[in-house]
N, C-alpha and C positions, 0 to 999 in steps of 0.2 A: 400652410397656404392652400385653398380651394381654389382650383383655374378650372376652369369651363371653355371645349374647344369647339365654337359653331363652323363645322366642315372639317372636321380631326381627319378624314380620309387625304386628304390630298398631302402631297412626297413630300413638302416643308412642314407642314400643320403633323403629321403624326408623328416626326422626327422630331420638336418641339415636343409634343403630349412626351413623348416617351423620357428623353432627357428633363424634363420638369419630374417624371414618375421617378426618376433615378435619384434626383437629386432630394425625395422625399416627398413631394408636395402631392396633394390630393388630389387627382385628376379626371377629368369625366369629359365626355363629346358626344355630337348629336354629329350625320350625315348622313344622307339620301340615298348614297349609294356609297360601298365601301369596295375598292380592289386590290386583287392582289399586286404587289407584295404586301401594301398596309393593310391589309385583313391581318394578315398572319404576324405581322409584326406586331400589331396592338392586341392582339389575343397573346401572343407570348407573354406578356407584361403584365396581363389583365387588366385593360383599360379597354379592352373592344366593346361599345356600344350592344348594347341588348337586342334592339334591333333600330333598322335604321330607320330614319325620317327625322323629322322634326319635332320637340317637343317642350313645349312654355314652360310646360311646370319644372323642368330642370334646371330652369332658370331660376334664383331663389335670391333675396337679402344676404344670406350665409356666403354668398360668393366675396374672393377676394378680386378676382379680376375674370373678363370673358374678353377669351383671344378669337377674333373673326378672321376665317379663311375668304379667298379670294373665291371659291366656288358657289359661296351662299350670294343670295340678292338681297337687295336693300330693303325688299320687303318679308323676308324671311321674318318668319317666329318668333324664334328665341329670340332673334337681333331686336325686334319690337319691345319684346318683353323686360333683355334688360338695360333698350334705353329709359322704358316704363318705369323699371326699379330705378332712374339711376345709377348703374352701376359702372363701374372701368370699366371699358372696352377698349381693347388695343388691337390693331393688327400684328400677324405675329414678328415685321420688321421693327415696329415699334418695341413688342416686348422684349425684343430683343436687345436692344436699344437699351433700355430701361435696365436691360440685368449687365450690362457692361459701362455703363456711363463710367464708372469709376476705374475701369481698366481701359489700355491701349487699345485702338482700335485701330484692324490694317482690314483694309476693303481693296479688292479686286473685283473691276470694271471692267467693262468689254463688252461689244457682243459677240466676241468669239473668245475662246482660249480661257475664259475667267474660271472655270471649273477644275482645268488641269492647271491651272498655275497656282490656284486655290490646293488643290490636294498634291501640289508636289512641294509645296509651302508648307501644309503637315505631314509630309512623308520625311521630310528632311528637319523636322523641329521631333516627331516621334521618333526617328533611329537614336536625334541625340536624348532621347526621355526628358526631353521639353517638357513639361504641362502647359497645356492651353485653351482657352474653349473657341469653339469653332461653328461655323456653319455653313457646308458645304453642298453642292447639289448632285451627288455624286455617291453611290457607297465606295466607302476605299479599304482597299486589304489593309488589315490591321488593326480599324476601327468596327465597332460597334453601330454606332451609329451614327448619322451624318449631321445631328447638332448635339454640341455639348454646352451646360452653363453649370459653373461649380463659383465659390463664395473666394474659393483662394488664388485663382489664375491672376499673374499681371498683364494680360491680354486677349482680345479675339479677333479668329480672324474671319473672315466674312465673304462670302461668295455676293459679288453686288448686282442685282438682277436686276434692270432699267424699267422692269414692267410692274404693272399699278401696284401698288402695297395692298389696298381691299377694295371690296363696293362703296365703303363710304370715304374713302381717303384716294382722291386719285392721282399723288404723288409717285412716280416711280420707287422702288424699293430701294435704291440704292442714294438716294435723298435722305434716308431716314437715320441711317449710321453716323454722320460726321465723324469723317474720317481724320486718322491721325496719320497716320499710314496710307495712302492710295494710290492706284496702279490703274491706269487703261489701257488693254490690250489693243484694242483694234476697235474702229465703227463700220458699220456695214449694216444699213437701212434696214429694222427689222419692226415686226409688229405694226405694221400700217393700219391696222382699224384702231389703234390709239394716240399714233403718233404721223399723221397723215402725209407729212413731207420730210425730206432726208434734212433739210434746215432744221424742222423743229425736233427729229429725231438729236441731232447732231447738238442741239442745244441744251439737249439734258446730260449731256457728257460735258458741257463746259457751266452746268449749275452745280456738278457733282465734284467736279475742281474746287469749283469756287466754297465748298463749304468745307473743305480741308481746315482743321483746327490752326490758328494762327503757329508759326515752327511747325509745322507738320512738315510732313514729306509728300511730294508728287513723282512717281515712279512713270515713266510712258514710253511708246513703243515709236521711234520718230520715225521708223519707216514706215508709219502709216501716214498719210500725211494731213488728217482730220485732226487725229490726235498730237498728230506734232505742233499745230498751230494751235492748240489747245495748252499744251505743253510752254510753249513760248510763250503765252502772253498771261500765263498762268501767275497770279498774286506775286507780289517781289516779297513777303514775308513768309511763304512756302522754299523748301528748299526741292529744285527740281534736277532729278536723275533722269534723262533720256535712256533705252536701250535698241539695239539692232539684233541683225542675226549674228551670232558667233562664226568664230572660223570653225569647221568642221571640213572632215573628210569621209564616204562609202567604202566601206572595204569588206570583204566576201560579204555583202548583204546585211553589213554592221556599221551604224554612223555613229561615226566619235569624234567627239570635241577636240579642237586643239586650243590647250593650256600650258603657258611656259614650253612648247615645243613637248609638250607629252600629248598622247592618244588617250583621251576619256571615252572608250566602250558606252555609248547607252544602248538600253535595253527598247526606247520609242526612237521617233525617228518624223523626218517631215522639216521641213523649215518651220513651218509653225509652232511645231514641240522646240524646235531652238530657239525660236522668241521667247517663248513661255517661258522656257528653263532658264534664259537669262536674265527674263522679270521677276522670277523667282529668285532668285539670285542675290537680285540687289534687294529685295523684301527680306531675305534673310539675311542679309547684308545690316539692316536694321536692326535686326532682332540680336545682334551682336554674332551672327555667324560667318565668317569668314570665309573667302573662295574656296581654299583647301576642305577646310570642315565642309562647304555646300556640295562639291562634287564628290568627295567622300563619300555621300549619302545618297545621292539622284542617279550614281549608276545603276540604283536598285531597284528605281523608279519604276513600274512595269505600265503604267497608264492610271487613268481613270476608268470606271465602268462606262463603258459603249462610247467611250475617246479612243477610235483606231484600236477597238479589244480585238486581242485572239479571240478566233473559237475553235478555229480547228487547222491541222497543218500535216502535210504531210512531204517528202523532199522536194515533191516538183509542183505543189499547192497549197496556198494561206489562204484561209477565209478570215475579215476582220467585220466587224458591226463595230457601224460609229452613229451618233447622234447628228453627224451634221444634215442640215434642212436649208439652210438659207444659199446662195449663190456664193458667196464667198467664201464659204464649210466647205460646201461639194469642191468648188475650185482647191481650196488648200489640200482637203482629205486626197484625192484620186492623187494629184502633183504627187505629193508625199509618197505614195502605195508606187505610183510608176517608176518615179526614181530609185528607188529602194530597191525595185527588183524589175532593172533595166534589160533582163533575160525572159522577163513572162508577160504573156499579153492581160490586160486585167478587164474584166467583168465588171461592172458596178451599177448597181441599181438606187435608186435614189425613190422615195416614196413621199409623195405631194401630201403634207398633213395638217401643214399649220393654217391658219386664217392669212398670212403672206403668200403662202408659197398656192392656194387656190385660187386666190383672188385674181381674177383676167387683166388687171392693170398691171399686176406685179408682175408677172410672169413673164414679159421680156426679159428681166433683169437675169434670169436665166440662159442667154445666151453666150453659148461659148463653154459655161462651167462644165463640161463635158466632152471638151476636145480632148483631153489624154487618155481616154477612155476608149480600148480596141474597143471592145462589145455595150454598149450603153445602154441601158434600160429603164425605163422610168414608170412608175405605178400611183397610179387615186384610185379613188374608191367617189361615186359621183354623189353617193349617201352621202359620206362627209360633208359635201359642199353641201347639200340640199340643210344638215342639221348647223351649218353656220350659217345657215341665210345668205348664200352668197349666190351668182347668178351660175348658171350652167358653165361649164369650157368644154372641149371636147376634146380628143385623143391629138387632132389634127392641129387645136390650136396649140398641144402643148407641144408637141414635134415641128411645129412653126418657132415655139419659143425659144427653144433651145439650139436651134438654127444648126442642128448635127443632121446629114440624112439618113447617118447608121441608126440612128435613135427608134427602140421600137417599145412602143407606148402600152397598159396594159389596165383594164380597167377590174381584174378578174385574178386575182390572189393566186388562184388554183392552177391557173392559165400560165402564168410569172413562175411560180413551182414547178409544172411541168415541162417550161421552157431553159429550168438552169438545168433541170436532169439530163436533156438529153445533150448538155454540150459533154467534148471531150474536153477534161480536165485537167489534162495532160500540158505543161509549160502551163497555165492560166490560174491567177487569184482572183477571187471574190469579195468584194469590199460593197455589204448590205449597208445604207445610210437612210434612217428614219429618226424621227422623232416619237414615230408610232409603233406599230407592229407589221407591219405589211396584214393588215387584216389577217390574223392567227398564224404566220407562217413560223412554225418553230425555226429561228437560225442556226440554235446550234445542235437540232437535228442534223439539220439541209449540210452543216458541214460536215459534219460526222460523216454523211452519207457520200459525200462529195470528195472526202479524203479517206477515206475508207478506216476512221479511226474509231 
């Protein structure tokens, strides 16, 4: 098979090229711009682009199929060229699609938690040497790579992303699987330049139910309470599992589940990770894994990449980077980090990146998610907004939004660096939360440097 990938650089598109390279098939990509980590990944394999840009004649009759990323536009090139040939084009949710039709499919839904419930779903199917293919947004210790498609698995499991599948398909991604298997963590308004009000956000979490394969299974989290009414009035030919928080207990700075009156040690921590773990639970609960065998295996769990990671630790200071961005992230992540370590005051920055979290409507919704927070700091970059077309805000208006008076706002990366150096670190943790980078600030320098490791 010849596949052709228009935007092979972006995190899902070259996990896709690379897993297609694995599985034999002959692989090629065109992209504008290539970064690391997927520079180096797709050069290990030998599928990294020549150079980059765009280019028609790559396009050709001999192709078996061309998989379109979500980064190229509608009037891209290649796209032109081979709808010129006639040829497949899929987006890569679709291809995805395609190379599992004939096996189980378990999708996990959310906009929070779907990543770590995702990979603690393969953490606990890997210990037992499960085989399975998978598509995760996450790299996870032990894998290779974050999508796998092989000919012999009798399942996959699916990381279900709500946002567009490509330019020319403006379905969310998590429409395209039909799920056999499906699970929603949680709703919390996300993506507002697609999805313009929390009704018609909320409504593709009850189209993404509703396409559960007839006897499928609907897995949800009823303390959320979008979800739960989503949940309940969910098809009568789905069979549906509700989940909540488990019982657990803190003990020297260690949360462990309570099971049959025994103490399960985890290695994460947060109410959130106990949802998750529980939704994971009953998904492998499917999979024919039983409670015993699940907890067996999830005290091993040590997170997802930039899900509440370590980076650096020392007796009387943790620094952790997580991914959360939106008001409901920030709220659960800081909660989690404060409770945990009810003896240290905690630090957390929070860095404005996505097209939500800039936008001056959205930005109330921010209010509050930084109450637990002794020290709170928050960071944009006003370039950002200028390159999403979005209007101006200022320092003032985002220290208005979040309605803390501790809140000290920072538009200047360098400024933000120089400002965590000089606190004493002495009793305080650090908990970096981006989607981005903080504009180049290495984190697990700044920990190193901060814990003296």
């Amino acid at each position: 098979m010849k596949i052709h990938f228009i935007a092979v650089g972006g995190s899902a598109m070259h996990n896709l090229a690379i897993a297609l390279h694995k599985k034999g098939y002959k692989v090629t990509g065109s992209d504008d711009e290539i970064f690391e980590p997927s520079r180096g990944r797709l050069k290990k394999y030998g599928i990294l682009p020549d150079n980059d840009g765009w280019f028609p004649e790559r396009i050709h009759n001999n192709l078996d199929a061309v998989i379109l990323g979500m980064h190229a536009k509608e009037d891209n090139p290649e796209l032109l060229k081979a709808k010129e040939l006639d040829l497949k084009i899929f987006s890569y949710p679709e291809y995805l699609f395609e190379q599992s039709k004939n096996k189980k499919r378990v999708v996990i839904g959310g906009s929070h938690g779907k990543t770590t419930i995702t990979s603690m779903i393969l953490h606990v199917l890997n210990y037992f040497k499960i085989n399975c293919d998978y598509m995760v947004g996450a790299q996870l210790e032990g894998f290779d790579v974050m999508v796998k498609i092989s000919d012999e698995t009798p399942f996959m499991i699916f990381e279900g992303d709500e946002y567009l599948t490509s330019p020319i398909d403006k379905r969310p991604k998590f429409h395209v699987y039909k799920p056999d298997i499906a699970l929603i963590s949680g709703i919390a308004w996300d993506h507002i330049n697609v999805f313009p009000t929390f009704d018609n956000y909320v409504e593709q979490f009850k189209i993404f139910a509703d396409l559960i394969t007839p006897n499928g299974t609907l897995i949800y989290c009823n303390a959320d309470k979008n979800v739960n009414t989503i949940g309940l009035s969910a098809r009568d030919d789905i069979i549906k599992k509700p989940y909540s928080i488990p019982e657990y207990v803190i003990e020297d700075g260690i949360t462990k589940l309570i099971y049959k009156g025994q103490k399960i040690a985890l290695k994460v921590f947060g109410e959130h990770n106990l949802l998750n773990i529980n939704g994971a639970r009953l998904v492998c609960n499917q999979l024919s894994i039983d409670d015993e065998a699940f907890y067996s295996a999830i005290i091993s769990f040590t997170g997802a990449s930039k899900r509440l990671e370590l980076v650096a630790e020392n007796e009387h200071t943790t620094v952790f980077k997580d991914f959360a961005h939106s008001p409901s992230k920030l709220l659960a992540t800081n909660r989690a980090v404060k409770n945990q370590f009810k003896n240290r005051q905690l630090v957390a920055c929070i860095e404005l990146h996505t097209y939500s979290s800039l936008n001056e409507k959205f930005l109330r919704y921010y209010k509050g998610c930084m109450d637990y927070v002794d020290i709170p700091k928050v960071y944009f970059n006003p370039h950002t907004i200028q390159l999403k077309k979005l209007p101006p805000v200022s320092k003032d208006q985002v220290k208005e939004s979040f309605g803390n008076p501790k809140i000290e706002v920072y538009t200047d990366s360098s400024e933000l660096m120089n400002d965590l150096l000089k606190i004493d670190w002495q009793g305080k943790n650090l908990l970096m939360m981006s989607s981005g980078n903080f504009d180049g600030i290495d984190i697990s320098e700044l920990g190193q440097i901060i814990t003296g490791s």
